[in-house]
N, C-alpha and C positions, 0 to 999 in steps of 0.2 A: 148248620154246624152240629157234631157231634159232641158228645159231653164232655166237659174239661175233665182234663187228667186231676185236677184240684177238688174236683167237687164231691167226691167220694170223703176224702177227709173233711172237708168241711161241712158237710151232711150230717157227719158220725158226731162230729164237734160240736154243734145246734143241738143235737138231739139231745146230748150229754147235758148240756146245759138249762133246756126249753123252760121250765118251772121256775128256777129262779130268774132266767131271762125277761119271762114275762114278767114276775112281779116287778122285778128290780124298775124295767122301763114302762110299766103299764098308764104313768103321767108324763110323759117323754116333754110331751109340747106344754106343759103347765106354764112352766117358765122360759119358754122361746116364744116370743111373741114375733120374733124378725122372721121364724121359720114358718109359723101361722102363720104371718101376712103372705108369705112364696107361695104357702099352701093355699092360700084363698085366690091369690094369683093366677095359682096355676089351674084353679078351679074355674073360673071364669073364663079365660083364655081356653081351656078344652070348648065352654060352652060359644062361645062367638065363631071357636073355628070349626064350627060341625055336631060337635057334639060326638056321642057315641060313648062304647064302654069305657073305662080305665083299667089299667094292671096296675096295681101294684108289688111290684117285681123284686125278691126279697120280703116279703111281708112280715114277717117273723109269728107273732102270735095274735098279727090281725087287730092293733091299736091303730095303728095309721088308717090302714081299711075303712077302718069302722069312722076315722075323720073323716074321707075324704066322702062316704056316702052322706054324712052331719051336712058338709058343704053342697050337697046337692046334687053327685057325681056317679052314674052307676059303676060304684066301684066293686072289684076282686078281686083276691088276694094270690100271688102265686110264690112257693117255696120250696127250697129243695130237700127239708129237713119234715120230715112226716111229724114228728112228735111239734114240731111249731104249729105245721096244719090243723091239726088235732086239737092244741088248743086254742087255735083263732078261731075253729068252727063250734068250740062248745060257748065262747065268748061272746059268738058274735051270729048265734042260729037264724038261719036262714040266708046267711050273707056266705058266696060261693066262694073257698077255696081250695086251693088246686095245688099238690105235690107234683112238682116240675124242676125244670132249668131255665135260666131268662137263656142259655145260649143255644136251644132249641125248644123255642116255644108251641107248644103246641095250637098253635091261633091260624087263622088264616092271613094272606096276604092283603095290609090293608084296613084290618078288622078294630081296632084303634081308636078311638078319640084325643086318647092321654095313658104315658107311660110312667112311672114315679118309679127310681129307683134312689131309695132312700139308705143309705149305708148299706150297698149290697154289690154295688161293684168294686167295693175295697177289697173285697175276695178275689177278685178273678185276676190271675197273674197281668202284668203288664203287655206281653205278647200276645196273650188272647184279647186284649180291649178289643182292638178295629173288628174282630167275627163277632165280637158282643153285642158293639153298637151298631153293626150291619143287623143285628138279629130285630132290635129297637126298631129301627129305622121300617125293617120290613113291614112287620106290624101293626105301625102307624098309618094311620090316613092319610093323605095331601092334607096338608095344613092341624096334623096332630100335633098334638105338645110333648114335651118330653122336660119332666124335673129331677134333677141328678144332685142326690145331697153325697157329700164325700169331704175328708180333712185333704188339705191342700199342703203340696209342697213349700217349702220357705223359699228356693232359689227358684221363679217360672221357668228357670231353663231346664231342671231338672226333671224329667219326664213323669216320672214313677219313683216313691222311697219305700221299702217296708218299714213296718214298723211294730211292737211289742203290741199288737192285740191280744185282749182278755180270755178270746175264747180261740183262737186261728190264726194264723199269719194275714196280718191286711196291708196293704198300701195305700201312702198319700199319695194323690195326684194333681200334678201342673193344671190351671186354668186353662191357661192358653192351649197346649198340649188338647187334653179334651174339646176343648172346642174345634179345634182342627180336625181331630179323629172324626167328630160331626159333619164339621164341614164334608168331610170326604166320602159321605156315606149319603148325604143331601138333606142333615140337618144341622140346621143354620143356630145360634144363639142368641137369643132375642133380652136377657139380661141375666147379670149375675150379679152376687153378692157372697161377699169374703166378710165370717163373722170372727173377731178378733176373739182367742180365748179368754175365761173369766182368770184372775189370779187364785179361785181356787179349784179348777180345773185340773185332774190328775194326768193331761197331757196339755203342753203349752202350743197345741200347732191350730193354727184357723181351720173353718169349716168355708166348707166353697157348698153356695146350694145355687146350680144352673139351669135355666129357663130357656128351651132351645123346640124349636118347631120343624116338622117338615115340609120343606115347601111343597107349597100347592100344586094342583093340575093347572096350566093356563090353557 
């Protein structure tokens, strides 16, 4: 796939922002212990199912990165916003990241253990999902993992909502809805969890963080 017609403004968007970005979320997981436990989750389950590298896809300024190597994971960061890069690699020296697109990655087919896309395909219009998660999919190994954190819709039937993002137009997306788009691509959902907002949360809509594999070679 070639690069979203979106990704140029949201590039310019990150940039704008990158410095207070990172400070504001540089304790992100302090107090999500439900999203630790997904991330330890998904840590182990890379390692049962092969092993191999991780992306973290979206990375921002390279805190999640720097978890998921803590967990034991040869993680790297990829993003399409250069000024994020820049400061995930002064953060986090020696740990590899990479100014890119998760909708054409520059990886090989296959090359994969574990893909973490962590509030980052709230960006990508609703029409481009299925080329995004084809791009995942390719990626991955037989029997890679794939962690998808994103705010969910209120009604599952609704496919896709936008919604008042701080820095860019993002959208909540259906459960069920994403996991079909999986499905259709040959990866499968192995669990999720819908975390219900705190009352003082400055948006009231749940977070969906999904646990989804590619099946294996038989």
């Amino acid at each position: 796939m070639t690069e979203l017609d979106s990704l140029p403004g949201t590039r310019a968007a990150y940039d704008a922002v990158a410095v207070r970005y990172a400070q504001q979320f540089a304790d992100t997981l302090r107090d999500r212990p439900v999203e630790r436990a997904l991330l330890a989750a998904f840590a182990e389950s890379v390692r049962t199912g092969g092993g191999g590298e991780v992306a973290d896809l979206g990375c921002g300024p390279g805190h999640i990165t720097s978890h998921l190597r803590e967990l034991g994971l040869r993680a790297f960061g990829v993003d399409a916003s250069p000024a994020m890069v820049e400061l995930a690699r002064r953060a986090n020296p020696g740990v590899r990241f990479e100014v890119g697109s998760m909708a054409a990655l520059d990886l090989a087919d296959g090359a994969l253990g574990g893909v973490l896309s962590r509030a980052s395909l709230i960006h990508v219009p609703p029409p481009d999902l299925p080329a995004v998660l084809a791009e995942f999919a390719r990626v991955l190994a037989p029997g890679g993992r794939l962690l998808i954190g994103c705010l969910a819709t209120d009604d599952p039937a609704v496919p896709a909502q936008p919604y008042d993002h701080s820095v860019v137009t993002a959208y909540r997306l259906s459960p069920d809805h994403l996991a079909g788009l999986l499905r259709g691509v040959g990866v499968h959902e192995v669990a999720r969890v819908l975390c219900e907002p705190k009352p003082t949360d400055k948006r009231q809509f749940r977070e969906l963080l999904l646990l989804a594999a590619k099946a294996p070679v038989h």
